[in-house]
C-alpha positions in Angstrom: 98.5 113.7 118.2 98.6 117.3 117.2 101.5 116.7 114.4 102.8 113.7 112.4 105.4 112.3 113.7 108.8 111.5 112.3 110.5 108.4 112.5 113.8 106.8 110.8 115.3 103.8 110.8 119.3 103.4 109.7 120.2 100.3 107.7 123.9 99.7 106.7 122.7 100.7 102.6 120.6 103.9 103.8 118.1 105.4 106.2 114.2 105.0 106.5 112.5 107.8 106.7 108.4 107.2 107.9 105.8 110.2 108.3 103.8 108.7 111.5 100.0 109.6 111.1 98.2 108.7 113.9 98.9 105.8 116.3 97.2 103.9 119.0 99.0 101.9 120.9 97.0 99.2 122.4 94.9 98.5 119.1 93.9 95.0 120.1 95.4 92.0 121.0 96.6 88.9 118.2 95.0 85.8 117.9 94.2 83.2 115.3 91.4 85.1 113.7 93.6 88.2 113.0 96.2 85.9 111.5 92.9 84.0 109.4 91.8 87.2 108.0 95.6 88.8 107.2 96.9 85.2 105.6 94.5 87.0 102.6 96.9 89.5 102.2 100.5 90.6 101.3 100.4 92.3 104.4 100.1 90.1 107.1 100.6 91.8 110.3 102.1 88.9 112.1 105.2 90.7 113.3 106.1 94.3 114.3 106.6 96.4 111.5 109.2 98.6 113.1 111.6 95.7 114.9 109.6 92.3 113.1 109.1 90.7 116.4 106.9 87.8 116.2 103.5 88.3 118.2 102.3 85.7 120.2 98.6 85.3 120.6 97.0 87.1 123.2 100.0 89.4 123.0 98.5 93.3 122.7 99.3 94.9 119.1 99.5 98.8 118.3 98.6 100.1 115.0 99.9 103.3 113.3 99.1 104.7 109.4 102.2 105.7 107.9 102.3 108.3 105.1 102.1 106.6 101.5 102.4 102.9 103.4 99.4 102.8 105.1 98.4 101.0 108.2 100.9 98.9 109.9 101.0 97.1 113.5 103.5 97.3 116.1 104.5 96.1 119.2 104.1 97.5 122.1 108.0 98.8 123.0 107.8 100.2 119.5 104.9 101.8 119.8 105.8 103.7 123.2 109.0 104.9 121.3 107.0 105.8 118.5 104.4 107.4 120.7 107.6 109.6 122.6 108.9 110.7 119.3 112.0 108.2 119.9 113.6 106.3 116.6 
């Protein structure tokens, strides 16, 4: 990715607006000793961070650092609208 990418997200009280770093979309996929090591933190990285959809294990997860939030997983539809420069 040559430049950040720029992402928003409307909710009915006012509009996201995310810096995209870097992603990769096929980061790795979940399983119980993702969710073991995350249950540590207030982060846990159980769900898409864009749409919160639940991952399954064995289901492939993308990961993406956000300006001033950090790293953050998403799913895989997310991440290939992320990764088009789609909101």
């Amino acid at each position: 990715m040559s430049e950040p990418i720029r992402i928003s997200k409307h909710i009915p009280a006012r509009t996201e607006r995310y810096e995209v770093i870097w992603l990769v979309p096929k980061f790795q996929a979940m399983n119980q000793n993702w969710r073991r090591i995350r249950s540590r933190f207030s982060y846990k990285g159980d769900k898409c961070w864009w749409c919160k959809h639940p991952f399954e294990d064995g289901e492939m997860m993308g990961m993406m650092c956000i300006k001033k939030k950090g790293n953050r997983v998403v799913c895989q539809t997310c991440a290939g609208l992320i990764e088009k420069g789609e909101e």
